[in-house]
Structure formats: structure tokens, C-alpha cells
C-alpha positions in Angstrom: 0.0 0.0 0.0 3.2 2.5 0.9 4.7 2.1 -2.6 1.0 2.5 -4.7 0.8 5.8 -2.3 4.2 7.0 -3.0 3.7 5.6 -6.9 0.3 7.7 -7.1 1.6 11.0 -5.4 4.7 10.5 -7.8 2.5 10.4 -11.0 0.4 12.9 -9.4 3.5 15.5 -9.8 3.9 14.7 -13.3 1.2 16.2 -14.0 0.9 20.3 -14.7 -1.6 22.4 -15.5 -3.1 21.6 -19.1 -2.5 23.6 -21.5 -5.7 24.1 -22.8 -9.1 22.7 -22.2 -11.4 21.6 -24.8 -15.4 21.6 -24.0 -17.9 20.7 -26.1 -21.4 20.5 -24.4 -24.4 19.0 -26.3 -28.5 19.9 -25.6 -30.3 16.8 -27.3 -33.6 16.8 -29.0 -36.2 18.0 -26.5 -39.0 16.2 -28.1 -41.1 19.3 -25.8 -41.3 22.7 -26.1 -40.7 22.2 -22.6 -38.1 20.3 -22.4 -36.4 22.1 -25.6 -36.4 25.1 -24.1 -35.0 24.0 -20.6 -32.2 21.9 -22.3 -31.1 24.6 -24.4 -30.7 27.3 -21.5 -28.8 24.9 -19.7 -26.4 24.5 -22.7 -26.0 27.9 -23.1 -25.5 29.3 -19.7 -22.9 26.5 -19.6 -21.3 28.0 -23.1 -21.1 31.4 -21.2 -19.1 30.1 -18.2 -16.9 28.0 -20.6 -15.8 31.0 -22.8 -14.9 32.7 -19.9 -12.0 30.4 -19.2 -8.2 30.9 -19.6 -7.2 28.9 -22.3 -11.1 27.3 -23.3 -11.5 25.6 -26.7 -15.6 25.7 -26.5 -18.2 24.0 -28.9 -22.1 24.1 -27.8 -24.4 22.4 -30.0 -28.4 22.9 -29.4 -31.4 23.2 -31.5 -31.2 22.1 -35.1 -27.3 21.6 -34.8 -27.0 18.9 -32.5 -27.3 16.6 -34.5 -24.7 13.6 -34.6 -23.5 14.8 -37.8 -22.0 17.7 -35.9 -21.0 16.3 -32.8 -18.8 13.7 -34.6 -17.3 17.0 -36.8 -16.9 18.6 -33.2 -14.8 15.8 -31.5 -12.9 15.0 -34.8 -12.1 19.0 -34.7 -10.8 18.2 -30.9 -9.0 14.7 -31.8 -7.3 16.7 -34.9 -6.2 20.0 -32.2 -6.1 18.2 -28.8 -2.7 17.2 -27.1 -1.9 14.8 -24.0 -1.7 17.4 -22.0 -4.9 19.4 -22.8 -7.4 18.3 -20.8 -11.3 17.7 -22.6 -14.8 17.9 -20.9 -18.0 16.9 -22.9 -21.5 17.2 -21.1 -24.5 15.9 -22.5 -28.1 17.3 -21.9 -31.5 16.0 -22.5 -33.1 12.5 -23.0 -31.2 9.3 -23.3 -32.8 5.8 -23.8 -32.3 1.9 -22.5 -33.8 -0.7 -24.3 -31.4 -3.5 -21.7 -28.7 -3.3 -23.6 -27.4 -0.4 -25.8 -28.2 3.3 -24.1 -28.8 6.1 -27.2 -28.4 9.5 -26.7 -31.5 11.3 -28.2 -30.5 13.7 -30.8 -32.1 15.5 -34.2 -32.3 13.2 -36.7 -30.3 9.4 -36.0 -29.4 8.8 -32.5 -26.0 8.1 -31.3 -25.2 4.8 -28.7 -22.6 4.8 -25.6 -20.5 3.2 -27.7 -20.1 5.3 -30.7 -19.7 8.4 -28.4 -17.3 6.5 -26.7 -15.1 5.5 -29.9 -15.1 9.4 -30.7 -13.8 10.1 -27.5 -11.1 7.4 -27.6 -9.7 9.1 -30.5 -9.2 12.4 -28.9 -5.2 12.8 -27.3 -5.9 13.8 -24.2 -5.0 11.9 -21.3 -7.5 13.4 -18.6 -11.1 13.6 -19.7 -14.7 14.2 -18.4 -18.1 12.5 -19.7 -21.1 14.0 -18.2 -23.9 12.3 -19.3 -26.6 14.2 -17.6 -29.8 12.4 -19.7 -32.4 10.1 -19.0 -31.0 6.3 -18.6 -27.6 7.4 -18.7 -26.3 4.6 -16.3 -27.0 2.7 -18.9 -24.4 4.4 -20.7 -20.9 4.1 -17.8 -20.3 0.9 -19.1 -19.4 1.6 -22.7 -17.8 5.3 -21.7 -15.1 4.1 -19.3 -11.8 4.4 -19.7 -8.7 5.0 -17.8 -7.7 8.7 -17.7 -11.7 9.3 -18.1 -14.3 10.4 -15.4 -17.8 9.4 -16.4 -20.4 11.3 -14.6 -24.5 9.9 -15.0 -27.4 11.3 -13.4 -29.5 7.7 -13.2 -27.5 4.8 -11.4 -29.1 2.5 -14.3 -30.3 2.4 -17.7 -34.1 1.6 -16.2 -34.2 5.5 -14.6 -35.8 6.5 -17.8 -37.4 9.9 -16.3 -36.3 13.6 -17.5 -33.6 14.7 -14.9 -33.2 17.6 -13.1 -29.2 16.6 -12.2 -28.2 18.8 -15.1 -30.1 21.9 -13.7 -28.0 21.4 -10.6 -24.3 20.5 -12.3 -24.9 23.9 -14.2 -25.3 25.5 -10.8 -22.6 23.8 -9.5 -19.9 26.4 -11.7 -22.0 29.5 -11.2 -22.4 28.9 -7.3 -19.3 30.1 -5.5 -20.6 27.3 -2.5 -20.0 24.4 -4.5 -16.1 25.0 -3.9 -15.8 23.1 -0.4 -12.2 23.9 -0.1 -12.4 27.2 -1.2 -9.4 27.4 -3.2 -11.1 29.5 -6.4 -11.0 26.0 -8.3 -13.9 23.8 -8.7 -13.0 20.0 -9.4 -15.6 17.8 -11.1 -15.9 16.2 -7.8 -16.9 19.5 -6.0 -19.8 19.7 -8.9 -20.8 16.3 -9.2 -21.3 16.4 -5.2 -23.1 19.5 -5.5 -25.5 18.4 -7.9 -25.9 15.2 -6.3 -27.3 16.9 -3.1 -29.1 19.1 -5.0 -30.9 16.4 -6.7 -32.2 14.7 -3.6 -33.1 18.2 -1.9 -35.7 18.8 -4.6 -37.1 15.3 -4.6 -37.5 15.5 -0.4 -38.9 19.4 -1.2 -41.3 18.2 -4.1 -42.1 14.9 -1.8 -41.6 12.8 -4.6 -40.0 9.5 -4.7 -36.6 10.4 -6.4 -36.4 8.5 -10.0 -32.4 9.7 -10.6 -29.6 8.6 -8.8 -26.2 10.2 -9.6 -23.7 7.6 -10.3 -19.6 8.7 -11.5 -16.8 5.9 -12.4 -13.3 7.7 -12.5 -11.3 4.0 -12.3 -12.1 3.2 -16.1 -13.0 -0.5 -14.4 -15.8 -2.1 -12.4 -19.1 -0.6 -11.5 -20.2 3.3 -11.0 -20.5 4.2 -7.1 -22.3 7.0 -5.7 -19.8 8.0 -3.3 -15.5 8.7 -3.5 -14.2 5.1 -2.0 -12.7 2.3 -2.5 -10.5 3.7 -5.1 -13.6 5.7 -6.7 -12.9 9.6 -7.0 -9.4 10.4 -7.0 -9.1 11.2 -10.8 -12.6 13.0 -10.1 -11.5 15.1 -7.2 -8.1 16.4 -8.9 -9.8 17.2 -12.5 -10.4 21.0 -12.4 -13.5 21.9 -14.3 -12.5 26.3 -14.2 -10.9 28.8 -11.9 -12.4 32.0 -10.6 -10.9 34.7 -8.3 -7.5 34.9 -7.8 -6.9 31.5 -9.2 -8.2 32.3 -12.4 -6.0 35.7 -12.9 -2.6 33.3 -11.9 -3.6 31.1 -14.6 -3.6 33.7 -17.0 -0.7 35.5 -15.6 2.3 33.5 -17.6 4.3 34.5 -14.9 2.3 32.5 -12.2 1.2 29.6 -13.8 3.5 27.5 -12.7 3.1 28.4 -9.3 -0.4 27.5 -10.1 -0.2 23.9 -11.3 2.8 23.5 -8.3 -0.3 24.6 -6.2 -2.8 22.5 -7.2 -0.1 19.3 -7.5 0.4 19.8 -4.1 -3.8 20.3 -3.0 -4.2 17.1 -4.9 -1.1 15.1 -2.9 -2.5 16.1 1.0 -6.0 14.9 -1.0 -4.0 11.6 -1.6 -2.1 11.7 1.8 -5.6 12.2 3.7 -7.3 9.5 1.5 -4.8 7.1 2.7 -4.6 7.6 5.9 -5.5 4.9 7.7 -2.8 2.7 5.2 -0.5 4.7 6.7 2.3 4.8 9.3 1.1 7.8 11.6 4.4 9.1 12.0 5.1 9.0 8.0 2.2 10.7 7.3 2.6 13.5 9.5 6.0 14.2 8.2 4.5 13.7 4.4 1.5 16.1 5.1 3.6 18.6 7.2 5.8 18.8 4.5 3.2 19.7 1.9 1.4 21.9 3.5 4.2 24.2 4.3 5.2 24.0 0.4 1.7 24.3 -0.2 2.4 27.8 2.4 5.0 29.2 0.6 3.2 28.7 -2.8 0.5 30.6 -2.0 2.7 33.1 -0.5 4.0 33.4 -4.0 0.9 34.0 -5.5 -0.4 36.6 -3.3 2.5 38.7 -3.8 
């Protein structure tokens, strides 16, 4: 267990601060005026806080252009532009379907499966990506998406939640709701907004006093079942992705002259994340010395920044 900690955290530090991110968020056919309507806002008020990020390669399709004509164009753009290093994000909104086997994602015009989205997403460089499949029977769709190096995030634990969501209301919120940052470092991780939605979820099904028909679900592992909750190996990749900055954080990363101090930041956030996750594998005396260590570094950093 020492040497997969002390692997992990080494790997961790390998890792800098991508050089780009590349977003491309999808509002499927509504089939309701309804639904059409809330689908696109969602899209587009997640277009508006993509395009204000440092260093954002963004793509929203809604209405008569998602189709899957122009998502595959989309992600072929990205696999043709991408690196290793850039880091990709694609959210999909609106109604997926289950039929026990193959999940679709509903679309104008042919629908695409799990698997073909999942092909066009293999093809794309980049080492760390993001699936958010906020639809309809999306658990059904984990399965075919994971991958190592990906976090898949659904809002039903199963293809046989077939009912509109709300999750995708909530993960919008997540990046425009300054709360949703736990740690309150001025960087919201996919973890920090999958959590947030999550609660979200079940608040409005105990405020509506409904029985809840969605179940957030996330495999980060890219093996073995989705969980609801970071454990068991489930969440690390999630908690360290960084979905945008805001504040101070976002000005370093635009600042060429902090943005290493940035990435060393967040490399050393996402070791005491490791060091505390693994506590109890620990010797006590080790990981004192290891998290002393870091957050002293982790100190001086942000003395550095502030300046």
C-alpha cells in the first residue's frame, strides 16, 4: 500500500496544469417545447461560463445543430487540435434511452449509442477527460464510456431511470455557485460539482415529496461498476480534475508568470488529498512528516501567489 501511495503521489506531480481545455457540451432533441427550451438554456448558460476560461477551446451544439452529424465534426475537430496534455470535458443534456442493452443518446435526426460516443472520445489525445452524461437512462451508458484517464459522470444509477432529470439543472449550478467550492481554493474540481448536484438532486425530490427517479452515479477508475460516493479507489481522478478557476486562481492562470506556481499549487492540494485519502494505510508518523511537508510547500506557494 506504501509504494502504490508513494507511486500515485509520484505520478500525481507529473502532472501540470493543461494547457488548454477543450469543452464541447451537447443539448439533445427536447421532443417538448418544454423540455427544448430547458435543455437549451442549460447549454448555453454552460457555453457562457466555458468561454470565460483561460485557455477554453468551446463547442455548444443545441437546436437544429446537435445533431450527430456535428457532434462527430466537433470531436474529430478536438482529436485533430487536442494534445496529451490538454485536458477535454463533454456534457451531455437531455433524453437518453435503455432498451437493456445499448443506451442512445437522443439527438435531431439518428441517435447516437454509448459506444459510438465512446469511440469518438477514444480518438481524442488527451490523457484526462470528463463524460457528463446528464440524460435520461444514462447509467446505462458508464459501461461503454469508461476508460482509464476518463471520469464518467451519470445522473441515473441505471439504464431503467428513464425519467427527465433535473441533475443537469444542478451540475450547471454547480460552476456558477461560488458554495459548490468546499475547499475554497477558487478551483472547482468535477468532484466538487458532481457532489453539489448530487445533493441538490435529492433536496428537490424531499422538497417536491416525490419519490426520487435519478440517482447520480460517476466511475473515475475506467473498471468495475459506477458508485455513488468517492471510495474504494472511486474519486481520485474525479476530485483532482479541475472543471474552471475564478478569483485569484483564475487571474494566476492567466498571468504566464504564475502559472507554474499555479499547477505547483494545485499538484500539491491534490497530494495532501492523496495523503488524507490514505490515511488509515499509513504509518502515523510518516504521514505526519509527508502532510507537514506539503502543506508548508503548499504555504509558501501561495505566498508566491499573493504577492
Amino acid at each position: 500500500m506504501k509504494r502504490l501511495l508513494l507511486l500515485f503521489v509520484s505520478l500525481l506531480f507529473t502532472l501540470h496544469a493543461a494547457a488548454a481545455t477543450y469543452y464541447v457540451t451537447v443539448a439533445g432533441l427536447g421532443g417538448e417545447p418544454d423540455y427544448e427550451q430547458r435543455f437549451t438554456a442549460n447549454a448555453k448558460d454552460l457555453d457562457k461560463v466555458f468561454r470565460g476560461i483561460t485557455g477554453a477551446h468551446v463547442v455548444t451544439l443545441t437546436g437544429a445543430q446537435a445533431t450527430a452529424a456535428q457532434l462527430r465534426a466537433a470531436l474529430l475537430n478536438v482529436a485533430q487540435q487536442a494534445t496529451a496534455t490538454d485536458d477535454f470535458v463533454l456534457v451531455l443534456i437531455g433524453h437518453g434511452s435503455f432498451d437493456g442493452t445499448e443506451y442512445k443518446f437522443n439527438m435531431v435526426g439518428p441517435d447516437l449509442t454509448a459506444a459510438e460516443i465512446a469511440a469518438m472520445c477514444d480518438r481524442i489525445p488527451s490523457k484526462r477527460q470528463l463524460v457528463v452524461d446528464t440524460t435520461s437512462s444514462s447509467g446505462g451508458a458508464v459501461a461503454a464510456l469508461e476508460r482509464s484517464g476518463r471520469v464518467v459522470i451519470a445522473a441515473t444509477k441505471s439504464g431503467t431511470e428513464k425519467n427527465a432529470t433535473v441533475f443537469a439543472r444542478y451540475f450547471v449550478e454547480s460552476l456558477q455557485d461560488a458554495s459548490a467550492d468546499v475547499d475554497k481554493n477558487e478551483s472547482l474540481t468535477a468532484a466538487e460539482a458532481y457532489t453539489y448536484a448530487s445533493r441538490k438532486t435529492t433536496a428537490f425530490y424531499e422538497s417536491q415529496k416525490r419519490l426520487a427517479t435519478e440517482h447520480a452515479m460517476f466511475n473515475d477508475t475506467g473498471h468495475g461498476e459506477a458508485v455513488r460516493e468517492v471510495g474504494n479507489g472511486q474519486g481520485q481522478l474525479m476530485a483532482s480534475f479541475t472543471l474552471l478557476r475564478y478569483g485569484a486562481a483564475q487571474k494566476a492562470a492567466s498571468d504566464p508568470a504564475k502559472q507554474s506556481l499555479l499547477a505547483k499549487k494545485e499538484e500539491l492540494e491534490q497530494k495532501i488529498d492523496v495523503l488524507k485519502y490514505n490515511k488509515a494505510a499509513m504509518d502515523p508518523a510518516e504521514y505526519k512528516q509527508q502532510l507537514t511537508a506539503a502543506l508548508l510547500e503548499l504555504a509558501r506557494v501561495q505566498g508566491e501567489l499573493d504577492k
